[in-house]
C-alpha positions in Angstrom: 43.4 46.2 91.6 45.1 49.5 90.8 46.8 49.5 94.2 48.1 46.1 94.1 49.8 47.1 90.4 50.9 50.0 92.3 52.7 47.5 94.8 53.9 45.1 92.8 55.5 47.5 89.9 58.1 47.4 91.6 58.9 43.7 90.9 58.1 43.6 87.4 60.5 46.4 86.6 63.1 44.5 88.5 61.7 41.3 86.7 62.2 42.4 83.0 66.2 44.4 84.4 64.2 47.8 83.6 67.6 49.6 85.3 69.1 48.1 83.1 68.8 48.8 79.5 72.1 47.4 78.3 70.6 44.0 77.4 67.7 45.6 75.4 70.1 48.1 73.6 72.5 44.7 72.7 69.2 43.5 70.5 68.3 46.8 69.3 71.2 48.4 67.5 71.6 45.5 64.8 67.6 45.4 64.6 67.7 49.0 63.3 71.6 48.3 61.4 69.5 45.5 59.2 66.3 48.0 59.1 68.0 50.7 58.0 70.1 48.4 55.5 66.5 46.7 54.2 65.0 50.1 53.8 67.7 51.6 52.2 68.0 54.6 54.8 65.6 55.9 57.2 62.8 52.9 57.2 59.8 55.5 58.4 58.5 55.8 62.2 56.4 53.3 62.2 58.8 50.5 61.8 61.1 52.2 63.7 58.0 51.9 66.7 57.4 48.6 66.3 61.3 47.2 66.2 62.3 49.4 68.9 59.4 48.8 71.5 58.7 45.4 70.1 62.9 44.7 71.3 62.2 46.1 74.5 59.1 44.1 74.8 60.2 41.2 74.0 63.5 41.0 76.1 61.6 42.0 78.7 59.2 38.8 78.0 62.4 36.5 77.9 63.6 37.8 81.5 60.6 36.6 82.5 61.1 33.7 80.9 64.4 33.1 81.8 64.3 34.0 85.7 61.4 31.1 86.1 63.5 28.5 84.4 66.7 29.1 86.2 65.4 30.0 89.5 66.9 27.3 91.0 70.4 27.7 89.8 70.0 31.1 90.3 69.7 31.0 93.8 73.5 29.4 94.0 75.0 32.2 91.9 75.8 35.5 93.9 74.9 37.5 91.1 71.5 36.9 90.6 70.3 35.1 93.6 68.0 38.4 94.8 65.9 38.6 91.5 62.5 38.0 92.1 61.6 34.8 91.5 65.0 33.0 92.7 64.4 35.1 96.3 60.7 34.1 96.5 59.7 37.7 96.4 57.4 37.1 92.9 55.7 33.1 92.4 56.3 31.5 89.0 52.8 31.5 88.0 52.6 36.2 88.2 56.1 36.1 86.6 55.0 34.2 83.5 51.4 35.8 83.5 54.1 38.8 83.3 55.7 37.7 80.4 53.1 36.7 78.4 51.5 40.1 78.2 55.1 41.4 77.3 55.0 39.0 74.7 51.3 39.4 73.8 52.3 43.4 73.4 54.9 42.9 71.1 52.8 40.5 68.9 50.4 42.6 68.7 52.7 45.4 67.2 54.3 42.7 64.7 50.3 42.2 63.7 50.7 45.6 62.2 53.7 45.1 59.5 52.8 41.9 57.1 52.7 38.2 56.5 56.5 37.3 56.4 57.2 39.4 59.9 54.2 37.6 61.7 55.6 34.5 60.1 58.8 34.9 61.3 57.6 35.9 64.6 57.1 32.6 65.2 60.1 31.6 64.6 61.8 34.1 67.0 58.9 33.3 70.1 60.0 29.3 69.4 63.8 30.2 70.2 63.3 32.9 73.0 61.3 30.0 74.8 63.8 27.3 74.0 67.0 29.3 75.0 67.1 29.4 79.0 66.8 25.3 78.7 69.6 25.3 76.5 71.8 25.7 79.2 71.5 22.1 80.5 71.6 20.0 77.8 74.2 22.4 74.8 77.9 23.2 75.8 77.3 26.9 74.3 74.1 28.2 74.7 75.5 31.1 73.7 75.1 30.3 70.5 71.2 29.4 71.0 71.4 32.9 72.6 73.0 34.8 69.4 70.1 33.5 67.1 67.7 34.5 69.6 69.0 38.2 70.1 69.9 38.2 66.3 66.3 37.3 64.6 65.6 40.8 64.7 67.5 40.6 61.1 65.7 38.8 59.0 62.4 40.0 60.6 63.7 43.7 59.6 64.4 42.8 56.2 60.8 40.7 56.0 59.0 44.3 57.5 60.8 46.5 54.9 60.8 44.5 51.4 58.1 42.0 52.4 54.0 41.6 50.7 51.3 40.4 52.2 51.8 36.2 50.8 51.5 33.8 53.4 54.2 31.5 52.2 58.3 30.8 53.0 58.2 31.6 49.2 57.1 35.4 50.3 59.9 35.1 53.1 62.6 34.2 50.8 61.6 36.7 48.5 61.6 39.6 51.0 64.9 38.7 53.4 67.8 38.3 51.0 70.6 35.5 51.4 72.7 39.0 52.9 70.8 39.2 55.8 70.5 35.5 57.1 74.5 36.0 57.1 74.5 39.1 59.0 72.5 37.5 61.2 75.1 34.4 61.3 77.3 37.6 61.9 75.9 38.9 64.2 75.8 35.6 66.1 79.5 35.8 66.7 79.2 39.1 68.4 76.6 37.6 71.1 78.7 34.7 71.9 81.8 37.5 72.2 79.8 39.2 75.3 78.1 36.4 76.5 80.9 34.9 77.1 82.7 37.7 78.7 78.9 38.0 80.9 79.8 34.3 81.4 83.2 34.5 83.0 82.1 36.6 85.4 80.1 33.5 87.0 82.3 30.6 85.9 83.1 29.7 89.6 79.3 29.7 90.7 78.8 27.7 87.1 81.1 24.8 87.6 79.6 24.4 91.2 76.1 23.5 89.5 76.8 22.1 86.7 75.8 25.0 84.4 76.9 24.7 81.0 78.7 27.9 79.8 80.7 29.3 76.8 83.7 30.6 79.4 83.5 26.7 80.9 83.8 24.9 77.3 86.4 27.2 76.4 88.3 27.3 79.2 92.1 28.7 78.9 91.4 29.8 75.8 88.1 32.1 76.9 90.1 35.0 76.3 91.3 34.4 72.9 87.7 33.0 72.4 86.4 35.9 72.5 88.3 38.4 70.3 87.9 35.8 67.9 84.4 35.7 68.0 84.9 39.7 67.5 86.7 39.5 64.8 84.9 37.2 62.8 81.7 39.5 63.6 83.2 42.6 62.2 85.1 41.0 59.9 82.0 39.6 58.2 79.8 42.9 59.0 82.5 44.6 56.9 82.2 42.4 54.3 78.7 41.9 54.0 77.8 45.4 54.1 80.4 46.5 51.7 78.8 43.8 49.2 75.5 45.6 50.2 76.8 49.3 48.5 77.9 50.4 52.0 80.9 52.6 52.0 83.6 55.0 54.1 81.2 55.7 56.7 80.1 52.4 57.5 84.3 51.3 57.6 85.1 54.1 60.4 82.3 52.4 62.4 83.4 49.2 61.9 86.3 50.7 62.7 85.0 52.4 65.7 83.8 49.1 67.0 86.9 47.3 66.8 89.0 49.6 68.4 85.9 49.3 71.4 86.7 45.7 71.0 90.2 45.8 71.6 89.6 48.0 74.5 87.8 44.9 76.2 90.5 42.9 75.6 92.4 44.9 78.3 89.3 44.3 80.8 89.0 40.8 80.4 92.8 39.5 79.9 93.5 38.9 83.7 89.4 37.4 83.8 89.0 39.7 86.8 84.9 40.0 87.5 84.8 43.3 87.4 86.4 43.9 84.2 84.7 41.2 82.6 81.3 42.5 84.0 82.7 46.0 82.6 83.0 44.6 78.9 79.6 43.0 79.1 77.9 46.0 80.3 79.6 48.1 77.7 79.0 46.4 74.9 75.8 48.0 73.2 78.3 51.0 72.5 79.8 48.3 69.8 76.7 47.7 68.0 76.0 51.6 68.3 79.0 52.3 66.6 78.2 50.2 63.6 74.7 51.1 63.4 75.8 54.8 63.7 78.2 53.3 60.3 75.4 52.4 58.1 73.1 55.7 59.0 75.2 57.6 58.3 76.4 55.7 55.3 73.2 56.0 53.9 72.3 59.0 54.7 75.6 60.4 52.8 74.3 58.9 49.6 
């Protein structure tokens, strides 16, 4: 038993992108921008355990997830036809068994905040599962995407200010109207790298009919997605100044922006490597505002 884990580690860490923490890190740094927000500064290491592993956990579940569900467009796309389900090299039935425990794991850890989180939690499973179909059937599933990689919000809020009331009474008590916008926020800023992840694999898209953000916008993919920056900041900025935030969280906003505009210049000619560039970089963005409100409130 041990020697067949042994042999097969291999393919799980390639299954859930383990060399690759970018995608994790994209969830994680608003998780811990609202946590810190909700708890008013430093939230305590145990929330801080169970929002960072639980993020790792479960992204690593939804690769799982994810790779089963598209393996056969997968294998068309140049990309991502050598993962381990689209090449053969892991069956369907290990890779969810995979992803299940991933999932299990980070339930398990939610079990250990109270009600509202474990209620939400539900919430955030239901979208995570429903995401990778989105692609066939919704013009952006970017947009399915940013609520799945933004729940992380309100659940922070829910750990940090929520009782023990099993009710969507206790919920709306304990996550604030404040948070459900900057996670409508935040939603912007997943469909701005997603989309530039998108462009990268438009050509292998249109081939198989995959429905993409870069394909509905088209001509206007570029301007498509500073917009979708700017409308994230812009209502970042707002929202946290209504929230008491001050100077510190600005010059990270500020921080961010001026990463943002920086991606402009690697996607404007829609090169792939430049657009792959801006994808990849883009947890530095949300590290920049999260690095904002810390600091923010530690300054108080």
């Amino acid at each position: 038993m041990l020697n067949r884990l042994r042999q097969r580690l291999p393919l799980y860490l390639d299954l859930i992108r383990w060399s690759r923490p970018a995608g994790w890190l994209l969830l994680l740094w608003p998780t811990l921008s609202a946590l810190w927000i909700a708890a008013d500064g430093f939230p305590g290491w145990h929330l801080l355990a169970v929002f960072t592993l639980g993020t790792v956990l479960m992204r690593s579940a939804g690769c799982c997830i994810n790779d089963v569900a598209d393996r056969e467009f997968d294998r068309h796309v140049k990309r991502t036809a050598q993962r381990p389900v689209t090449r053969g090299a892991l069956p369907v039935k290990e890779a969810l068994i995979v992803g299940a425990v991933l999932a299990l794991a980070a339930f398990v850890l939610v079990l250990t905040t109270n009600a509202p989180t474990i209620l939400l939690s539900f919430a955030a499973l239901a979208i995570t599962l429903a995401y990778p179909y989105a692609k066939r059937f919704v013009s952006m599933p970017q947009a399915v995407l940013g609520v799945a990689f933004s729940f992380g919000i309100p659940m922070a809020f829910a750990a940090a200010q929520g009782g023990r009331e099993w009710s969507l009474a206790a919920i709306n008590a304990a996550v604030p109207p404040q948070a459900w916008w900057l996670m409508l926020g935040n939603l912007f800023w997943v469909l701005a790298y997603d989309t530039e992840y998108a462009m990268v694999d438009r050509d292998d898209d249109l081939k198989i009919g995959m429905r993409t953000s870069a394909i509905t916008l088209g001509r206007f993919d570029v301007i498509g997605v500073m917009a979708f920056y700017a409308v994230y900041l812009a209502s970042w900025a707002a929202i946290g100044r209504s929230l008491g935030l001050g100077r510190a969280f600005l010059l990270g906003i500020a921080v961010a922006a001026a990463q943002a505009l920086w991606h402009f210049t690697l996607i404007r000619r829609r090169e792939h490597d430049g657009c792959f560039k801006a994808f990849r970089l883009n947890h530095w963005v949300g590290a920049a505002v999260f690095a904002g409100v810390a600091l923010d409130l530690a300054l108080r």
